[in-house]
ZADO-748565 format. One record per residue (C-alpha): x, y, z. Coordinates in Angstrom, 2 decimals. Each point is the difference from the previous one (the first is absolute). Layout:
REM residues N
{{X,Y,Z}}
...
//
This chain:
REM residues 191
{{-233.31,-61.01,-13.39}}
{{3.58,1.69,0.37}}
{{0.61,3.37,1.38}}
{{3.35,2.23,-0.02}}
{{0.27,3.45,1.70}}
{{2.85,2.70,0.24}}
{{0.15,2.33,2.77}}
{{2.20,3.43,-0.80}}
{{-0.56,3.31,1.78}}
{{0.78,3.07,-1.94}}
{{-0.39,3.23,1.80}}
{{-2.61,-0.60,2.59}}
{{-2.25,-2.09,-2.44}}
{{0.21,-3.91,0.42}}
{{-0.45,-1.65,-3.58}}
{{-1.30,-4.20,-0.25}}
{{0.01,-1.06,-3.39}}
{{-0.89,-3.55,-0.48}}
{{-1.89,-2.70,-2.10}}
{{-3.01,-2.17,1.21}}
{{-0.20,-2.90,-2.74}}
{{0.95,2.07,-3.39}}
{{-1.62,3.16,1.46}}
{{2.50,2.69,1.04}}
{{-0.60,2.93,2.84}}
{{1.78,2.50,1.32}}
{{-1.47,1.85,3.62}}
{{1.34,3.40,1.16}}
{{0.21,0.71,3.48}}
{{-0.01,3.88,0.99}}
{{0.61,0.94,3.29}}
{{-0.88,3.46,0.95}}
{{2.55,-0.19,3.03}}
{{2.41,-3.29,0.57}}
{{1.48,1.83,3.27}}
{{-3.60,0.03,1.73}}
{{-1.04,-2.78,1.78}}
{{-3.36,-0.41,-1.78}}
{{0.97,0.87,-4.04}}
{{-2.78,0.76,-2.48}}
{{-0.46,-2.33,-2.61}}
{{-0.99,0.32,-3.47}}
{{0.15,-3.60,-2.37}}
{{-0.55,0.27,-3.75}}
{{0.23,-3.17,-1.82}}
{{0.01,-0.55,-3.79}}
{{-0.14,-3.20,-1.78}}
{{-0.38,-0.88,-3.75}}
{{-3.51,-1.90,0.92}}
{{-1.05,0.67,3.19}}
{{-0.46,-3.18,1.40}}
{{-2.90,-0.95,1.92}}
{{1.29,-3.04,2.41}}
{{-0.10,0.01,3.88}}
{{3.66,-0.67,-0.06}}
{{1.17,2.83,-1.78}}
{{-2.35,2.00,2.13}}
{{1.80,-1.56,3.25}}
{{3.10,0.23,-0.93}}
{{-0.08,3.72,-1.07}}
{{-1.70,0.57,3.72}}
{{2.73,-1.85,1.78}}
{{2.95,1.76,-1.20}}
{{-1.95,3.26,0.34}}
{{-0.89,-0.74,3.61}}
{{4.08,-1.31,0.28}}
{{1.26,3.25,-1.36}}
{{-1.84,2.05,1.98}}
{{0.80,-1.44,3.42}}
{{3.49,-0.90,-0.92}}
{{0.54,3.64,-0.98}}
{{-2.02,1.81,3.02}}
{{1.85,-1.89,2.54}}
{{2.46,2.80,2.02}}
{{3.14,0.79,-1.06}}
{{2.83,1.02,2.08}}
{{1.78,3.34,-1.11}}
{{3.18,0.10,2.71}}
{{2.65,-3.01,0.75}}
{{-0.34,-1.58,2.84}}
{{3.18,1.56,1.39}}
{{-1.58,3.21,0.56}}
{{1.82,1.68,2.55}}
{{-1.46,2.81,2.37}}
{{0.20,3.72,-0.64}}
{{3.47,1.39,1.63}}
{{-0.52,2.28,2.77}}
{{2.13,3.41,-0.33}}
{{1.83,0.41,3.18}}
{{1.45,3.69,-0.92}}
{{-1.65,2.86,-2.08}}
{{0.53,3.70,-0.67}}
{{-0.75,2.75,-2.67}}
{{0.25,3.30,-0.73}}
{{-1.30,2.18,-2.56}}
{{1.36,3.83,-0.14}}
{{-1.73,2.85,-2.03}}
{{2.63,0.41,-2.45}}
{{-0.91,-4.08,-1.09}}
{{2.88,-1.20,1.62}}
{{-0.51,-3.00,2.30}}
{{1.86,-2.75,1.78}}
{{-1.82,-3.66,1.22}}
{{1.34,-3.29,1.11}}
{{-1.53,-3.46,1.37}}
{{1.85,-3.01,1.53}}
{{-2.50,-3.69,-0.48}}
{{-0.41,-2.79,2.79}}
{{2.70,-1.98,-3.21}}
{{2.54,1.98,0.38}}
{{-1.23,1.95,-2.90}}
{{0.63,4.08,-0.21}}
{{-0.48,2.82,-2.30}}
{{1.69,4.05,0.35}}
{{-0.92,2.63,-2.27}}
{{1.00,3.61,-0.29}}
{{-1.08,2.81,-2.77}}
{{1.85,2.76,0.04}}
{{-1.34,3.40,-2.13}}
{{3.01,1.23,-2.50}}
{{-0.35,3.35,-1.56}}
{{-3.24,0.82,1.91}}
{{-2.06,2.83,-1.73}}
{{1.80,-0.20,-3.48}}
{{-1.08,-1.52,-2.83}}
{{2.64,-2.63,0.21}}
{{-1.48,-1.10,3.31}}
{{-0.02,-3.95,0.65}}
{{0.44,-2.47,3.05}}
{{2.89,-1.77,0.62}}
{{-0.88,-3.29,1.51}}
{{2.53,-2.28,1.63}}
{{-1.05,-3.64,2.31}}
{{0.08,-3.53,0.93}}
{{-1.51,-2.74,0.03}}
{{0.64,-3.36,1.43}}
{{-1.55,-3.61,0.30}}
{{1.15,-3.53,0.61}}
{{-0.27,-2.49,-3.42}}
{{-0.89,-3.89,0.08}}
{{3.65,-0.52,1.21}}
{{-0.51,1.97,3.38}}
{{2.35,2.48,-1.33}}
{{-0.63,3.79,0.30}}
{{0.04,1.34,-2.96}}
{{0.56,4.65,0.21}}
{{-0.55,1.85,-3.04}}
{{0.22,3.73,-0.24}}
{{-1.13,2.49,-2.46}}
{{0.36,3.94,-1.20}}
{{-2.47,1.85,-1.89}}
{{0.15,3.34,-1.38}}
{{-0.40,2.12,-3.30}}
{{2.77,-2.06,-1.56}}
{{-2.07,-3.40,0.30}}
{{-0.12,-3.33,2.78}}
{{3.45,-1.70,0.97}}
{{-0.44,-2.90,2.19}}
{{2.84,-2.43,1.13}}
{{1.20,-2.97,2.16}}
{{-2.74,-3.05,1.01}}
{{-1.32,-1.94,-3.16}}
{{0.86,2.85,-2.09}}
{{2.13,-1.05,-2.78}}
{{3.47,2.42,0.19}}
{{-0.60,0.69,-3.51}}
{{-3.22,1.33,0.29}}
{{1.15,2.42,2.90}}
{{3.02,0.96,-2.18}}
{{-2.26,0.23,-3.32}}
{{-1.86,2.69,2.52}}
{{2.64,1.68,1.58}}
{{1.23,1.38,-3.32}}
{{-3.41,0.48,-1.27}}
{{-0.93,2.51,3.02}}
{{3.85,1.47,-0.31}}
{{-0.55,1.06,-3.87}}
{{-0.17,4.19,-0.05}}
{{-3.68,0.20,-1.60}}
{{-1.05,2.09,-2.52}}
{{-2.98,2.04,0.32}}
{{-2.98,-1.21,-2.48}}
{{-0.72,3.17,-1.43}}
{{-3.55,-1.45,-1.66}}
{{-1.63,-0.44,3.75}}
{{-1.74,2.21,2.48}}
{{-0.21,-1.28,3.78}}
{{-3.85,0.33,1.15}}
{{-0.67,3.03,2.17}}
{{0.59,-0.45,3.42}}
{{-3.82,0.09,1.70}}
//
């Protein structure tokens, strides 16, 4: 007797093709949910003859029974170097009627955030907010790295940090460019 069997996973479904003596099988394995710890299984087997030996039958329950506790077993979803939430040491924010608004936090790290909105051209239909903050953190080296930012009708400009220079500059001149108005569109009503 000689038997040969592949094992290849496509998409959630575990395929075993083989051949017991000269007749060849394959066995699907469908598992309704391979994150759970106890999957549903569903095994459909198809063989030119369908052989009647005990063998064939105890090998097709063995690597059924294999599969399924193999792939129930629990999986770990985080590293192991998980570190603990950082507590935020400093905190404020304000929110005006006129939607401007101002907040900040400082982290346990080191880490800090400012942000300030500023309403330009209130009540006219060129109305917009110009945003300007910070941001800082410390990167693998233990270096703090501070980038800051503008906002406004123009478009986003941040610089310094892990920004490249040419992406700041590429923005600068983008948000300096005199724009012209886009005759085809209609701002929503303001509710």
């Amino acid at each position: 007797m000689y038997i040969w069997c592949v094992c290849k996973r496509v998409s959630g479904c575990w395929t075993i093709t083989g051949k017991q003596d000269d007749q060849q099988f394959q066995i699907h394995f469908i598992f309704g949910n391979i994150n759970s710890r106890l999957p549903s299984l569903t095994v459909n087997s198809k063989s030119a003859s369908h052989p009647d030996s005990s063998m064939f039958k105890t090998i097709i329950v063995f690597l059924a029974l294999s599969m399924a506790v193999v792939l129930s077993a629990p999986v770990e979803h985080g590293s192991s170097t998980a570190q603990p939430p950082v507590a935020i040491l400093e905190s404020s924010h304000e929110k005006h009627e006129d939607g401007s608004y101002n907040f900040s936090y400082l982290g346990e790290d080191g880490t800090h955030r400012r942000e300030e909105a500023v309403v330009r051209n209130q009540g006219t239909e060129n109305e917009y907010l110009e945003i300007s903050g910070s941001y800082s953190y410390f990167d693998a080296n233990g270096q703090e790295v501070t980038v800051t930012y503008k906002a406004d009708d123009h478009g986003f400009v941040p610089e310094g940090g892990a920004i490249l220079p040419q992406i700041s500059l590429a923005a600068k001149q983008v948000s300096e460019q005199v724009s012209q108005p886009d005759l085809d569109y209609d701002k929503p009503p303001k509710v």
